[in-house]
C-alpha positions as CSV (number, residue, x, y, z in Angstrom):
1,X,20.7,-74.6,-50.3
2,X,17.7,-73.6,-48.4
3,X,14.1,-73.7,-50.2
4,X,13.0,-70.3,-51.5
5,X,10.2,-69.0,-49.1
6,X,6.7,-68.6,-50.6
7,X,6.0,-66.0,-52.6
8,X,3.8,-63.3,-50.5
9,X,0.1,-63.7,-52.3
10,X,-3.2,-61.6,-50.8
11,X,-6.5,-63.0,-50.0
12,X,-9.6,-62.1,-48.0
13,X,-9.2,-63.5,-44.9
14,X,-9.5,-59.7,-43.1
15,X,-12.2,-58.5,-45.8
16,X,-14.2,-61.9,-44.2
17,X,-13.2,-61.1,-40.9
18,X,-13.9,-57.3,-40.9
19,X,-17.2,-58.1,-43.0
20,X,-18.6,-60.6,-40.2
21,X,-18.3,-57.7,-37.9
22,X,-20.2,-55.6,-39.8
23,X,-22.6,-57.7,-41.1
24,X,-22.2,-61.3,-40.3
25,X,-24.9,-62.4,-43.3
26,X,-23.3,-63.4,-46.2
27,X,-22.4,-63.1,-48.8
28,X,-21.1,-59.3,-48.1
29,X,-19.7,-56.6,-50.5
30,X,-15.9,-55.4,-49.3
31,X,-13.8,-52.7,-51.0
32,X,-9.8,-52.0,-51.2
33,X,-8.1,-48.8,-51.8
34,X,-5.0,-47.4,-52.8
35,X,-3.3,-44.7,-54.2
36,X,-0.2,-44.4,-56.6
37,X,1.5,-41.0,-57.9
38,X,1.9,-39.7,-54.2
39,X,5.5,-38.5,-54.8
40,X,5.9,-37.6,-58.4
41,X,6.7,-34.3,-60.0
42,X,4.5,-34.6,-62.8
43,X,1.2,-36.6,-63.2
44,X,-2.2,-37.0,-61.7
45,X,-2.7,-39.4,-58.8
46,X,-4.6,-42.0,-59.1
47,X,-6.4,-43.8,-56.6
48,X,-7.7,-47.4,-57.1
49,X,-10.5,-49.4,-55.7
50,X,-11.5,-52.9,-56.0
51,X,-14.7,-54.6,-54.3
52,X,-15.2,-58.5,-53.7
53,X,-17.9,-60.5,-52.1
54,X,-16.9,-62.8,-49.0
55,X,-17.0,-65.9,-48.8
56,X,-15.3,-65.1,-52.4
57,X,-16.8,-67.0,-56.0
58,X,-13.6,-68.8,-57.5
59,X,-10.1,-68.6,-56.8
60,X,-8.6,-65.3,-56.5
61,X,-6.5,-64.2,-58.8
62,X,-2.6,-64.1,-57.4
63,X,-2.4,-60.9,-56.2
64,X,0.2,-58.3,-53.7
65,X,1.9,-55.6,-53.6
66,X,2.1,-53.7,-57.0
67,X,5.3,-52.3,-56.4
68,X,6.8,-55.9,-55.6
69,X,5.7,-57.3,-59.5
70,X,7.4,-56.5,-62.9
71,X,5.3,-54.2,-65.0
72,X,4.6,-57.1,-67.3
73,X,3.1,-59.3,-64.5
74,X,1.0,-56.4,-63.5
75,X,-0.7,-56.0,-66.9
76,X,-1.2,-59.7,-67.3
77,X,-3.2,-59.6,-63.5
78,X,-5.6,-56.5,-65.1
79,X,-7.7,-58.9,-67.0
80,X,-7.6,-61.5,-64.1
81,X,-8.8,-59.0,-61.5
82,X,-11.6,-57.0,-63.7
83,X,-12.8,-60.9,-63.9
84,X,-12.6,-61.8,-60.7
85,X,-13.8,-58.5,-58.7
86,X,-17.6,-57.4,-58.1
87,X,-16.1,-54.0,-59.2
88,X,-13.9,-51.9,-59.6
89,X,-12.6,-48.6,-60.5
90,X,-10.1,-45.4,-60.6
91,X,-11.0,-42.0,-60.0
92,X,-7.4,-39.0,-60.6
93,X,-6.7,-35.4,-59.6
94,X,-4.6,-33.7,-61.8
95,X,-2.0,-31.4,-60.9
96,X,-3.5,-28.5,-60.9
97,X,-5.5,-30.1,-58.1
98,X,-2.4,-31.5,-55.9
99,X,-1.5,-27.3,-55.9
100,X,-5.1,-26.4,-55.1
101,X,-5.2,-28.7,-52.6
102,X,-2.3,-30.0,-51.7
103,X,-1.6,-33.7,-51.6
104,X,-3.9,-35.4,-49.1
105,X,-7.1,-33.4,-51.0
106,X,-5.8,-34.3,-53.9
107,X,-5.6,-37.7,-52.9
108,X,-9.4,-37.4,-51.1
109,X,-10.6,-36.2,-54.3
110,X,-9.2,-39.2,-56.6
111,X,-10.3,-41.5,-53.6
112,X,-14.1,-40.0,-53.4
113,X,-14.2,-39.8,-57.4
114,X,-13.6,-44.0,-57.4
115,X,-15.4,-44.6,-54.7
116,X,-18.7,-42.8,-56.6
117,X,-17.8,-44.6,-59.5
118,X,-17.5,-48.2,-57.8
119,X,-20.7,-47.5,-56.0
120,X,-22.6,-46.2,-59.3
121,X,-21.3,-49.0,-61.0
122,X,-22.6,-51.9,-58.2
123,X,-25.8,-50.3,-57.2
124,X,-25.1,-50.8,-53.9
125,X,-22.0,-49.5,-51.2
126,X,-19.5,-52.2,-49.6
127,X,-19.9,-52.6,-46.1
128,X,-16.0,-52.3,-45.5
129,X,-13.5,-50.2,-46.9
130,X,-9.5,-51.0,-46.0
131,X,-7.4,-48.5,-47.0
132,X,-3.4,-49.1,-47.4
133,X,-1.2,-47.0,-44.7
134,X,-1.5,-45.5,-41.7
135,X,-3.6,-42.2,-42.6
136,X,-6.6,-41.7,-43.2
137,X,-6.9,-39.2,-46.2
138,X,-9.9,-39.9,-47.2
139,X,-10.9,-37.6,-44.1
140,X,-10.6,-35.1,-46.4
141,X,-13.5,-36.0,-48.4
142,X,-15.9,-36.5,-45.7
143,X,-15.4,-33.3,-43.6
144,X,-12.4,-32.1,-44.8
145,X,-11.0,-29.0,-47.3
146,X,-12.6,-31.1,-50.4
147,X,-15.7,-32.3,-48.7
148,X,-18.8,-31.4,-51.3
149,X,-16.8,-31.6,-54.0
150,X,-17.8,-34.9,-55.4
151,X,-21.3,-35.8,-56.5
152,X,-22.5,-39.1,-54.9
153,X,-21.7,-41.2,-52.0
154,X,-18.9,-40.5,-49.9
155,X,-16.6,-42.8,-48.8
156,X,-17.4,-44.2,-45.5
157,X,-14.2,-43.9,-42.4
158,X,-11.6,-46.7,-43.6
159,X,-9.8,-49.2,-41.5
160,X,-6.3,-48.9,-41.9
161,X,-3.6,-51.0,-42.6
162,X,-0.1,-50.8,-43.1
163,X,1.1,-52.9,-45.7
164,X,-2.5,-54.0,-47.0
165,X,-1.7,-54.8,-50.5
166,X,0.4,-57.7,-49.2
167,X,-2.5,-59.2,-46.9
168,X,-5.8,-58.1,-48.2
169,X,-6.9,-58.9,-52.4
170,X,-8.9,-56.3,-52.6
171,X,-6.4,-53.8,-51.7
172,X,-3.8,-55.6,-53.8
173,X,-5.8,-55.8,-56.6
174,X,-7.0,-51.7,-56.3
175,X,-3.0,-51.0,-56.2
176,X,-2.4,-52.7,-59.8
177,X,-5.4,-51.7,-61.6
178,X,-4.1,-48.0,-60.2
179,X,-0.3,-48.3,-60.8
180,X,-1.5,-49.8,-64.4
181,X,-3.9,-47.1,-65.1
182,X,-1.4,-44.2,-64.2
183,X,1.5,-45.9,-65.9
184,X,-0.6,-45.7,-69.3
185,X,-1.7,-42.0,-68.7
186,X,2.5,-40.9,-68.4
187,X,3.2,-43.0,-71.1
188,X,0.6,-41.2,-73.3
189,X,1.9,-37.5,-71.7
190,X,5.6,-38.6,-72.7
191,X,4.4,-38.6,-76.6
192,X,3.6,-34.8,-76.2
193,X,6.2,-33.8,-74.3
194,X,9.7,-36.7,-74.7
195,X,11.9,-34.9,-73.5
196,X,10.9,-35.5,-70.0
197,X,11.4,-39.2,-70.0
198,X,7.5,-40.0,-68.7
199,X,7.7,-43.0,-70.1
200,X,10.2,-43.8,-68.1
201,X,10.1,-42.5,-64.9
202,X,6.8,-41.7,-64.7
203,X,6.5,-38.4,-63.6
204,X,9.0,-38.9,-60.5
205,X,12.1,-37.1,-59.7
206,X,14.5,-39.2,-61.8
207,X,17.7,-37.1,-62.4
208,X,17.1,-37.0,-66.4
209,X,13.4,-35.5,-65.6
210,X,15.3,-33.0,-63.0
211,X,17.5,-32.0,-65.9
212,X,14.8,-31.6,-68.4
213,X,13.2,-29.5,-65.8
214,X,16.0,-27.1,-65.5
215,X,16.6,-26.9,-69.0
216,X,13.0,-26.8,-70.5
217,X,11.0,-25.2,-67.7
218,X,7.6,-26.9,-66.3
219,X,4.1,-28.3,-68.1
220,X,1.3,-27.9,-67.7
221,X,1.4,-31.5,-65.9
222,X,3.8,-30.6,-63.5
223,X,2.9,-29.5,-59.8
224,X,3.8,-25.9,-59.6
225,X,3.8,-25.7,-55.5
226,X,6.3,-28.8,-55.6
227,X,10.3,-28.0,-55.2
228,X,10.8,-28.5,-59.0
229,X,14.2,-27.3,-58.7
230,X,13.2,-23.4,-60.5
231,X,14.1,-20.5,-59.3
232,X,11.2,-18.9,-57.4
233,X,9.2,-16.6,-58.7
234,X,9.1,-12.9,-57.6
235,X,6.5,-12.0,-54.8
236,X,5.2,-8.7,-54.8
237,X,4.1,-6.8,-51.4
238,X,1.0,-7.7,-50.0
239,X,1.1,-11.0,-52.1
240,X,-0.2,-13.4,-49.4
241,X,-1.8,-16.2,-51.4
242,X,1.1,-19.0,-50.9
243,X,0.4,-21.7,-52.7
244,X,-0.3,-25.4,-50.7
245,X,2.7,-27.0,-50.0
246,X,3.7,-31.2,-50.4
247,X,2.5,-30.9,-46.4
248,X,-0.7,-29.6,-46.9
């Protein structure tokens, strides 16, 4: 039988390596972001960011992707990373603001609120920001629909990477301490409102959630502008205010 292949674990060999570009003194404050929530139903998202000083101060803590670890391993890693990290933080937007806004503003917003959060809390702004995927939605934030619409520092122009939480710890890290966070907040929504199954599925479009939908109607927590799978409501003449779309 072949020998199982290592298991995938981040560190901060391209926080170093971007950071020496920027500022080749040491050591130098890096940040991670990502996002969770981005296709749910119901549910803020929630974007998480995680800063680290390179050359990093003790081991790092045995981090990736957050989708790739059970949701017990995840909570055991949240005490491990808020140890490890310089700072960290989350910042949401509910779902009144993904229909205001429409997902990538949504997603600006979370981002800017953790970034002035993570910045407040260090006194100081990292030098590098990586953010997970191909598109830059925090453009949004600095020049963009929800630009102004965060008090403090905005986030600076990321450098992108696809498939970051698998390379990069502080991107890993800003993905659990985010899918954790936002796990806890549907868990807490599903005590109000069980019928849903939050608790669960979290907000996406699991087929009992579709059901409950159908048969119950929509929350308060659910984004009105998505295809919820209700009939549409009536539109009267001149009635030109659309609301933002899951493209937007």
């Amino acid at each position: 039988m072949s020998p199982r292949p290592p298991a995938v674990r981040a560190g901060l060999d391209v926080e170093a390596a971007l950071a020496a570009e920027e500022e080749p003194t040491a050591p130098v404050l890096v940040a991670g972001m990502d996002e969770v929530g981005r296709g749910a139903l119901a549910g803020p998202v929630v974007v998480g960011v995680c800063a680290a000083r390179v050359p990093a101060a003790g081991e790092i803590p045995a981090v990736r992707d957050s989708k790739a670890l059970t949701d017990r391993r995840r909570r055991l890693l949240v005490p491990e990373i808020r140890a490890w990290a310089a700072g960290h933080a989350l910042g949401e937007a509910g779902p009144d603001e993904v229909d205001r806004h429409g997902i990538t503003g949504a997603l600006a917003l979370a981002g800017a609120r953790a970034w002035a959060v993570l910045v407040a809390e260090l006194r100081e702004a990292p030098v590098v920001l990586i953010l997970d995927g191909s598109d830059d939605w925090l453009r949004h934030a600095r020049t963009g629909m929800v630009a102004g619409l965060v008090p403090g520092p905005v986030p600076p122009e990321p450098h992108l990477m696809v498939k970051a939480e698998d390379r990069c710890a502080t991107v890993a890290a800003a993905s659990i301490l985010a899918k954790v966070g936002r796990d806890d907040t549907m868990t807490a929504l599903d005590a109000d409102h069980p019928a849903y199954g939050w608790a669960g599925n979290k907000g996406y479009g699991a087929a009992a959630h579709r059901r409950a939908i159908l048969e119950r109607g929509a929350t308060e927590h659910h984004r009105r502008s998505w295809n919820l799978g209700l009939p549409a409501p009536e539109r009267t003449a001149g009635d030109d205010d659309a609301p933002p779309t899951l493209f937007d």
